[in-house]
N, C-alpha and C positions, 0 to 999 in steps of 0.2 A: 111665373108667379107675380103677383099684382101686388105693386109699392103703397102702401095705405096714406105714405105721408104725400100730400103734393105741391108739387114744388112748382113756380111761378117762373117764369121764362119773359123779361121785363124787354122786349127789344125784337120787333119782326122784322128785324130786315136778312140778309142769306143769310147770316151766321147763327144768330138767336131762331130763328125758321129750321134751319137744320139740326140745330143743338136740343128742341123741343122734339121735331119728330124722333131723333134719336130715345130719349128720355120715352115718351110715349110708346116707342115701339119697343121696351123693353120692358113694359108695364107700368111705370109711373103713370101716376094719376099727374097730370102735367095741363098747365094753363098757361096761353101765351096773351100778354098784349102787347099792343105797337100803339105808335103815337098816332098814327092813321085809320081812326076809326071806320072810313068805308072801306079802305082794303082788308082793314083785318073783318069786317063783316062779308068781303066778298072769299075771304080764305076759309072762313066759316063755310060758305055757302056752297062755292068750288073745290073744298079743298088743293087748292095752289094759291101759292107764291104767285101770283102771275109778273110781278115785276122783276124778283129777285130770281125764284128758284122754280119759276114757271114747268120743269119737266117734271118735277118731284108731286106725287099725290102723297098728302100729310094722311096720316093715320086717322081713321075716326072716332079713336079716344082722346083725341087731343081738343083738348074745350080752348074758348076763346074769353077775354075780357076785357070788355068796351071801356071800364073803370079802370085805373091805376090803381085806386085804392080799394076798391073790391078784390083785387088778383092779389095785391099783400096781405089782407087781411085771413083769406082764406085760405093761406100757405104756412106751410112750417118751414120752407126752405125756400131762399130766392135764388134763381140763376140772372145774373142781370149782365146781358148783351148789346149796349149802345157804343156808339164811340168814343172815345175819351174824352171831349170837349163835350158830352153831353152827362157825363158820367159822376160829376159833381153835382149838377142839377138833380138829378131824379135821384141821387142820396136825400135832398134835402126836402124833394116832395114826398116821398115814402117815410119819412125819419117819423112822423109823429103814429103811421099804422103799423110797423112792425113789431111785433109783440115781440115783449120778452123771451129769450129761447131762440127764434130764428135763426138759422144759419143760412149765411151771406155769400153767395160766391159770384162771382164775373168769369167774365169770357172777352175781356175788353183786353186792351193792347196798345200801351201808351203813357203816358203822365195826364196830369189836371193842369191843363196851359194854360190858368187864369195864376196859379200858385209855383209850378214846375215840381208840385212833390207826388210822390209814387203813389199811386189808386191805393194801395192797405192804410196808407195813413189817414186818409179821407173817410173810409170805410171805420176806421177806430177811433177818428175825433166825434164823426158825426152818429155811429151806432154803437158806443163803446159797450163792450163787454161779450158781444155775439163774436160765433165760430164765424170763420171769415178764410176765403181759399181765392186762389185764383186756377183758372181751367186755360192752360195754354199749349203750344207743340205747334208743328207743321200740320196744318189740315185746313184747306181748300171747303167753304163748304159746297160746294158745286160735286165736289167726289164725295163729298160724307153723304150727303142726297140721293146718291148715285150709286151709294152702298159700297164704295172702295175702299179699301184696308186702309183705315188710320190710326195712329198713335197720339194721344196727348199726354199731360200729364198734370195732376191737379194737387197744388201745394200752400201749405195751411201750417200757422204754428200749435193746433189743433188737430192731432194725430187721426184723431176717432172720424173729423170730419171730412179729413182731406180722402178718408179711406172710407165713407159714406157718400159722397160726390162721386167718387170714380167707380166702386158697385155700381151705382144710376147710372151710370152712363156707357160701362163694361158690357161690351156685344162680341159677338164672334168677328164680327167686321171692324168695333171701335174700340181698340185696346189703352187705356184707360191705370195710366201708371200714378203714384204717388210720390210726394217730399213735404219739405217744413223749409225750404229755403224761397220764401216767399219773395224777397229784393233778388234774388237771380235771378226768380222765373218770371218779375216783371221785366229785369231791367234786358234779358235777351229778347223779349217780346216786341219789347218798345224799340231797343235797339236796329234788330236787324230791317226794320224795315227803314228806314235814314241808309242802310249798307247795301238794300237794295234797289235805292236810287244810282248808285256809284255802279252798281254791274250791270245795271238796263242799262245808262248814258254809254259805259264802253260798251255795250250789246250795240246798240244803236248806232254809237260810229262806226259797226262792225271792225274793235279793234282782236277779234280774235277768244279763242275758248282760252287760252295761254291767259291772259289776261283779267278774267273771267275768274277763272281760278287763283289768282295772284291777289284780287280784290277781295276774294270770298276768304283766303285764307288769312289778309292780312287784317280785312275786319273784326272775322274772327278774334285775331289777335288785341282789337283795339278792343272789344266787349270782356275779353278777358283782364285785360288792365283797368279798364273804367271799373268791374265787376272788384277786381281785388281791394281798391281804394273804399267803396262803398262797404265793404262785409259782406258779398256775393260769394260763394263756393267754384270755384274752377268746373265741378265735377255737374253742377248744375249747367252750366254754359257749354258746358261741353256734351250736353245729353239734348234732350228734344225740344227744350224749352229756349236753348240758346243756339246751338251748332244746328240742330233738326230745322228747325225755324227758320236758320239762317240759309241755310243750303235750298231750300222748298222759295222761299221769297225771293231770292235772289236769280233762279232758274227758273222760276215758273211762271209762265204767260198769265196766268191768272191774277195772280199780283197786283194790284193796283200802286203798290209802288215803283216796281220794277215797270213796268208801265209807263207812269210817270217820266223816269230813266229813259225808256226810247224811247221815248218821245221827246225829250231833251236832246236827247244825243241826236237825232236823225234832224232836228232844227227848228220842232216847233214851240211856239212861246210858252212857257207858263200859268198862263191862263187859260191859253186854247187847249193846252194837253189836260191840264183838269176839268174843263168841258165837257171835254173829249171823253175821262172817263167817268162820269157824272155821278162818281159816289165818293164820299171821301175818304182824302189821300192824308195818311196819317204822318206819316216822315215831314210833311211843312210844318206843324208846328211840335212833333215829338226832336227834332233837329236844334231846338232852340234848350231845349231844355239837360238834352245830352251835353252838349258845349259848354253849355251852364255847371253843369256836375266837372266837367272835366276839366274845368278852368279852376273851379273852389278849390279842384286836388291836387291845379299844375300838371294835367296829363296831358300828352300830345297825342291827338286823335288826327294825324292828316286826312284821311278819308273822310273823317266825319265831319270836319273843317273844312273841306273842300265843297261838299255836298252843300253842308251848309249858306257860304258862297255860294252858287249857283243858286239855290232856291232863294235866296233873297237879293239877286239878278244883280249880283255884284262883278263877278266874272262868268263868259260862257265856261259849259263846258269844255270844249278846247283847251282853253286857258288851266282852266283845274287840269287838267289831264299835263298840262306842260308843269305848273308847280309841282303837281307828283312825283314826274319824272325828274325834276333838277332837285329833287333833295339830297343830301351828304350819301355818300354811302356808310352802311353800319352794319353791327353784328344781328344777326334777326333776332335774338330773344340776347339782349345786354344785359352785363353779370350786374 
């Protein structure tokens, strides 16, 4: 059955490219643009991604728009998929075409590093009064492409819309959950990737899967304390948006952070390993902003303080890996 409303897909690079065919292959009337006008004219032409998602042939209901302001104006719903440094900006170019009524959602993963405050506040200073959700979970889009079973979850303090988002985008293959706890399911999104810097570096020193697991669960634990101080839900962090997330980036080669991580750990520089993986790595400046929260609350986040260090080439990894180790011993969760 064909979705009459269509919804605007603001970001072509693999995630918004996949998050659109999704949408389109499931009947939305669905339009994407990208800030690269000849590619998105040649994904028109070829139907591929060739840079991003090159094996995937996009549906051929999926329209294209050359205009920014053309793609808002013609939409009753925006999905908007950039990266978080770029996520503030194209609020403020679209603010004066979105009409009244619009509902807002992202697919983005991160803070606003000009301000360090969470993408919904930015979305309600700058568009006040619109449904507003965020679309996050463990999913690769390389598998979403590829048609493998995914899970997200799309959350909104806006009932009707966080459960009109996730219909659009509910497939056999892209299971498509709901909430209203909108600061969890940024702050696990943003978070886990800084967490999976810390399990690539021990990946890369090959210090062991033991280790691996020791990082993943104790992160965990630091997202869960940052999470309680802000008014994040536990049960949030601990479902797909925080733990799901955290487990998929932290293990999986695909990862550009984790990435990042081994290529740290195995010795090579921080500039060459971002080269290296020439799209960008969100944990350098989502890193600054987490440390920031957790210093306002007084929380100790060693992991993410450590991490931190390293990316702003204060200490090798090594070094972190030795502060780790010589901290106090203590009870794992203190009354």
């Amino acid at each position: 059955m064909r979705d009459n409303t269509t919804v605007a897909v603001l970001g072509a690079g693999s995630w918004g490219t996949a998050l659109a065919a999704v949408l389109a292959r499931n009947g939305v009337a669905t339009t994407l643009w990208g800030r690269d006008a000849p590619a998105l004219a040649a994904m028109q032409t070829t139907r591929r991604n060739v840079r991003y998602l090159p094996e995937m042939e996009l549906p051929a209901s999926l329209s294209y728009a050359a205009s920014l302001a053309a793609a808002v104006r013609g939409a009753q719903a925006l999905l908007i998929v950039t990266p978080s440094h770029a996520f503030a900006e194209l609020i403020n170019l679209i603010a004066a075409d979105v009409a009244p009524g619009t509902g807002v959602a992202w697919a983005t993963k991160g803070f606003d590093p000009a301000s360090g405050r969470f993408l919904h506040e930015i979305v309600a200073e700058r568009l006040p009064g619109l449904p507003a959700a965020i679309v996050t979970g463990p999913s690769f889009a390389r598998e979403v492409a590829q048609g493998l079973p995914t899970a997200v979850t799309v959350h909104s303090a806006t009932e009707s819309f966080a459960q009109t988002i996730a219909q659009r985008l509910h497939s056999t293959h892209f299971r498509a959950y709901t909430g209203n706890d909108v600061i969890g399911a940024e702050l696990g999104g943003a978070m886990k990737n800084v967490l999976a810097v810390a399990t690539g570096v021990a990946d890369g020193m090959q210090l062991g899967l033991n280790a691996r697991a020791g990082l993943i669960t104790r992160g965990l634990n630091e997202m869960l304390r940052l999470g309680a101080a802000i008014g994040a839900r536990p049960e949030t962090l601990m479902g797909l948006a925080g733990l799901g997330d955290l487990v998929l980036t932290c293990t999986g080669d695909l990862s550009r952070n984790r990435r990042l991580g081994l290529a740290l750990g195995r010795g090579t520089g921080l500039k060459e390993a971002v080269a290296q993986i020439g799209q960008v790595v969100e944990s350098i400046e989502t890193v600054d902003t987490v440390m920031r929260l957790a210093n306002a609350h007084a929380i100790e986040l060693p992991i993410s303080r450590g991490v931190q260090r390293v990316l702003h080439e204060e200490i090798t990894p090594a070094e972190g890996l030795r502060e780790l180790l010589a901290r106090e011993r203590k009870p794992e969760y203190p009354v």
